[in-house]
C-alpha positions, 0 to 999 in steps of 0.5 A: 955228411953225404958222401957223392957217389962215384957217378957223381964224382965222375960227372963233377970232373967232366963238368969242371973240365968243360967249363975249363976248356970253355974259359981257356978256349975265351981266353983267360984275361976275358972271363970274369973271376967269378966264373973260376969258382964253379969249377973249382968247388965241382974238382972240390967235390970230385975229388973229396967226394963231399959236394955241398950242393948235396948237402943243402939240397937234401937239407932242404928236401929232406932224403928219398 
């Protein structure tokens, strides 16, 4: 299984963290549900390293 580097890690924090603040900042009773799941698979792979879009993106390309 692909594993995310650290840069990749840190870049899928900072990502969930605006997008959070962004949804905080609308209000929280004014955003759709959907909108909750981006960040939450991005602090997934933050913060365990495995990032599926990774994974279905060398699947489909095949690795460099």
């Amino acid at each position: 299984m692909t594993k995310a580097s650290k840069a990749m890690r840190f870049f899928f924090f900072n990502a969930a963290t605006l997008i959070l603040i962004g949804i905080w900042l609308t209000g929280f009773d004014k955003v759709h549900w959907f909108l909750y799941v981006v960040p939450a698979f991005f602090l997934f792979a933050a913060a365990a390293g495995i990032c599926p879009g990774l994974i279905m993106a060398q699947k489909i390309f095949g690795k460099d």
